[in-house]
N, C-alpha and C positions, 0 to 999 in steps of 0.2 A: 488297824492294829499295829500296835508296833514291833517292832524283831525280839525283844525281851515276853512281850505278852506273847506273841507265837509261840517262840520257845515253850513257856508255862502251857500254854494249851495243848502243846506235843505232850509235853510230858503227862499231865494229866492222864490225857484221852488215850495214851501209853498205857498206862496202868490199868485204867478202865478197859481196856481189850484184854490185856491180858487175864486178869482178873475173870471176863467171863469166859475165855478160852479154858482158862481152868476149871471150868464150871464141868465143863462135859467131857474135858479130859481127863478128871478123875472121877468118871462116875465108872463104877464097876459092871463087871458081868452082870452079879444079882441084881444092881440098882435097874439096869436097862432092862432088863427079863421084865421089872413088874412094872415098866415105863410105853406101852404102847405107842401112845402119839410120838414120841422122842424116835424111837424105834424105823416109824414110819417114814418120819423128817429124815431122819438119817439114812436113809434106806432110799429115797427118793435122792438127796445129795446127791449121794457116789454114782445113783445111773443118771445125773445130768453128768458130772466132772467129769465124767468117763467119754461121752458124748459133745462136750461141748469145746469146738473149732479144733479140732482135734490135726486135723489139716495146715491152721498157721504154724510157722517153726516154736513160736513160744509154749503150744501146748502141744507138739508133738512126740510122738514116740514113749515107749515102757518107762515107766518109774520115773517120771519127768516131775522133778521137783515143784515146777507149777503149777504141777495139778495139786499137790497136797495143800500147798496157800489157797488156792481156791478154794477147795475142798474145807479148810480150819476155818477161813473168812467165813463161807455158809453154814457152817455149824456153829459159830459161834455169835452169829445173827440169830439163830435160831433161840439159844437162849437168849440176845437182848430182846426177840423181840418174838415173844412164845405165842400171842397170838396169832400175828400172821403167820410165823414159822419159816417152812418152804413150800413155794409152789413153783411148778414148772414154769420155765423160764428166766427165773432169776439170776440163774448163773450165766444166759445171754446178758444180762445188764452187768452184772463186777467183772467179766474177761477181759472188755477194753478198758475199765480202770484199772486193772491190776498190769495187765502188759501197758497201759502209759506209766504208770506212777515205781510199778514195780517193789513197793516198799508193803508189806503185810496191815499194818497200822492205819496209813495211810489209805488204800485201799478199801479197810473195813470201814473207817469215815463216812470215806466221800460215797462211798457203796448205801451207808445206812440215811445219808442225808437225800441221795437220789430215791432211795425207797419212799421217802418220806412225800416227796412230787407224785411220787407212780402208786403208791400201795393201792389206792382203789382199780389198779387194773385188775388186781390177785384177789379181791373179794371173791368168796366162796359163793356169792350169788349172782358174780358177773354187773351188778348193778352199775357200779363202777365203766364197764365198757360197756354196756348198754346207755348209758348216757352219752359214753362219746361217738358212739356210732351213732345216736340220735342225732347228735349237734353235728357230725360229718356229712351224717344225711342234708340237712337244715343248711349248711354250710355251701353243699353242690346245688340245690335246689336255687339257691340266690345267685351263686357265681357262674353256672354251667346248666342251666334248665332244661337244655336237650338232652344233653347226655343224664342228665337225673333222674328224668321223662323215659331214657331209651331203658336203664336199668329198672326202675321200678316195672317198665313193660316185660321186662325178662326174668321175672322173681330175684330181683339183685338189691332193687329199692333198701332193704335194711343194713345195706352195705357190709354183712358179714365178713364176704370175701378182704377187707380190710382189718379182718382182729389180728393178726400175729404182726401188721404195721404198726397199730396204735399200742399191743400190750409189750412190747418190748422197745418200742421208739427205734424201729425199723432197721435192727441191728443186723435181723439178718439180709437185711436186704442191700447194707452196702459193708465195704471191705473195712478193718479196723480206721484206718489212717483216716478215711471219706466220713466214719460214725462219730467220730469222736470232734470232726470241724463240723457234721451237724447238731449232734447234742450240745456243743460249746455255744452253737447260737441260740437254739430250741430255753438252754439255761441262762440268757440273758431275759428273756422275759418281751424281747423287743423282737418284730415292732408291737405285738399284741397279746394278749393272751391266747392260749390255746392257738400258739403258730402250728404246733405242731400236725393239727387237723385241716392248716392251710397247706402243709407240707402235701397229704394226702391229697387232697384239691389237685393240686400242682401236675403230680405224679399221673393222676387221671386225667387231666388233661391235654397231657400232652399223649396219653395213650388214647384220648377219645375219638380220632377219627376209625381207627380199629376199631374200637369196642361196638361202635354205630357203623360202620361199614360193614362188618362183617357180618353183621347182625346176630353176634356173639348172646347165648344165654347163661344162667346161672353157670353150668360147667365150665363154660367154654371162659368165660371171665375169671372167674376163679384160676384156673390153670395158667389162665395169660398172667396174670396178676404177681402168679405165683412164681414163673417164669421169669418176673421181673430181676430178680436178686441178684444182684452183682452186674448188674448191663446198665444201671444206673445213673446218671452226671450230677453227680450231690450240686455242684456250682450251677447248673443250671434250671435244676429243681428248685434250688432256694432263693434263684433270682427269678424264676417264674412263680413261685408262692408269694413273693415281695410285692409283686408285678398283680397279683391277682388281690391282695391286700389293699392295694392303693386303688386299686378300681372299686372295692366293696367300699373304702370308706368315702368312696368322690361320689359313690350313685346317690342321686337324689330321693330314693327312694327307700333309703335304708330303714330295717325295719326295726323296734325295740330289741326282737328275738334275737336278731344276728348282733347287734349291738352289744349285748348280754355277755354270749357267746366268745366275742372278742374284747371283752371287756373295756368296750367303748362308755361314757356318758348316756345316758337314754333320754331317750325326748318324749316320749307317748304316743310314738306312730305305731301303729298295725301293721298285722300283715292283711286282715281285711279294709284298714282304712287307703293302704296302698291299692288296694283293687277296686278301690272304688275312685280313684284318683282323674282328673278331667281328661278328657283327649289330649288337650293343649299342650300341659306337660309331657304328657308322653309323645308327642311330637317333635317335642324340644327336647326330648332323653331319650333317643331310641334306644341308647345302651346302659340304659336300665336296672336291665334284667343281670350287665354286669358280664357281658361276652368282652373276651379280651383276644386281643389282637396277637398272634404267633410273635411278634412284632416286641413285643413289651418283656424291657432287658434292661435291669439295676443291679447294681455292681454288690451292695451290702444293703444291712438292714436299717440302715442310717442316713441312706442319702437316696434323692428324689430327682428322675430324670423326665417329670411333666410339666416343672413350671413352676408345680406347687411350693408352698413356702412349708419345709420340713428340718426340725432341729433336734437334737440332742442336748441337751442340757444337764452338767454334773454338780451338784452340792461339793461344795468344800470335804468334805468326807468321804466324798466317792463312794459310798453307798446307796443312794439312793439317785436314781435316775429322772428323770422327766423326759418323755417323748410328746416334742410338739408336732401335731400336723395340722395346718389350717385354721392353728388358731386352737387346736383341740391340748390341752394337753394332759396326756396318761401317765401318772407315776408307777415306777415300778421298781423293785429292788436287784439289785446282782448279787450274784452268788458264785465266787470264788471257791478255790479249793479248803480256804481253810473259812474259810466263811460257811462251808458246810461242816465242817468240826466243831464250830459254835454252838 
């Protein structure tokens, strides 16, 4: 885009915010009385904004001006987008765009274009995170089979204990400044899809000799889990999710399922044609199954410290990406800030 086309898009998408801000700022007392759902949405708003990091200095304290941009930004989502509405949560995802960006406009954007990757978290029938906790489940089960093994022995198997990671991209679990360098990676796209379920991966991982030691059950995991928030090393999570990437894509055993998943190429291997696989080979891949070494430490999401042959490749337009690894390569797009105003 060029700086004149920006420009026009600001202004635009100016207009268009404001425009629906007016929507609900001039509806009157009677309009709302016979407005239910509206009612609700709004009602539900003001007790997240009231609630939400209420502790950092940008949303601290009475009559604090940032909470009413929050507060305008959510209601006026509300009308662009009457379906989904509000659901709890939400205002954890626009708080680190608005204290980055700090501009109302901008804010509402890049807020409605982020919704637009997440909205199936906020389905009214969870189907949306029922999928990803399948695929998180499916995801440990290939990278970490003991510790998969130890939770399913302890009613944990359905990975519940990970929904407020996956439905808000783990906001509350690290400090604004830590959330905002991992959503910045999580929205390049690279090195896979659905990193963000390798983030999870990661995060278990490194807590799994606890969770198996201690011979922790559904509570006791949950709690620990929960505990997690804020003790965190974003840098070392996301070079141990890197680190856990590059071993699912090198095992020889990889399966369609998990390929899918990360949206790899597929080839038509099973997961039962892997179990039926010779001795041989698995002699020759005892690590298979995809256990990684404490050992295993990559600096970004773009660069490979095994040898293998891994690249980044940019189009003349810098849009559109290519991730080579081994000869594989996965296209993918980026998504700027005004690339989500598009």
């Amino acid at each position: 885009m060029t700086h004149s086309e920006i420009k026009n898009l600001q202004r635009r998408k100016t207009e268009e915010y404001f425009s629906m801000k007016l929507q609900w700022r001039s509806m009157t007392e009677g309009q709302e009385s016979r407005f239910s759902e509206y009612r609700e949405r709004k009602s539900l708003v003001e007790k997240d904004v009231n609630r939400t990091d209420r502790t950092h200095p940008f949303y601290a304290g009475e009559n604090n001006p940032n909470l009413i941009v929050l507060q305008d930004i959510l209601m006026t989502y509300v009308m662009y987008n009457f379906d989904l509405g509000y659901v709890q949560g939400m205002s954890d995802i626009l708080a680190p765009l608005l204290l980055l960006l700090g501009n109302e406009v901008d804010s509402f954007w890049c807020f409605a274009g982020f919704m637009e990757k997440i909205a199936p978290n906020f389905d009214m029938d969870q189907a949306g995170m029922k999928q990803q906790l399948l695929h998180l489940q499916q995801l440990l089960t290939f990278a970490s089979p003991e510790l998969a093994q130890h939770l399913a022995q302890k009613d944990s198997g359905n990975m519940y204990f990970c929904f407020r990671w996956l439905l808000v991209w783990f906001k509350r679990e690290f400090s604004h400044r830590d959330i905002m360098r991992l959503w910045e990676v999580l929205w390049t796209g690279l090195p896979c899809a659905n990193f963000h379920l390798l983030i999870c991966v990661a995060i278990l991982d490194t807590e799994k000799d606890i969770l198996i030691g201690k011979d922790y059950g559904f509570t006791e995991v949950l709690k620990h889990v929960n505990d997690l928030s804020m003790r965190l090393d974003v840098d070392k999570i996301l070079s141990t999710a890197e680190g856990i990437y590059h071993q699912i894509v090198s095992a020889p055993h990889l399966t369609d399922q998990i390929r899918v998943i990360l949206g790899l190429p597929t080839i038509g291997r099973s997961y039962t044609e892997d179990s039926h696989s010779d001795t041989e080979d698995k002699e020759a891949s005892p690590k298979a199954e995809c256990s990684r070494t404490k050992e295993t430490s990559r600096s970004n999401a773009t660069t490979n410290g095994n040898g293998t042959d891994q690249r980044v490749l940019f189009t003349p337009e810098a849009d559109e990406v290519t991730l080579e690894y081994n000869g594989i390569q996965i296209s993918v797009v980026t998504k700027t800030v005004w690339a989500l105003l598009a």
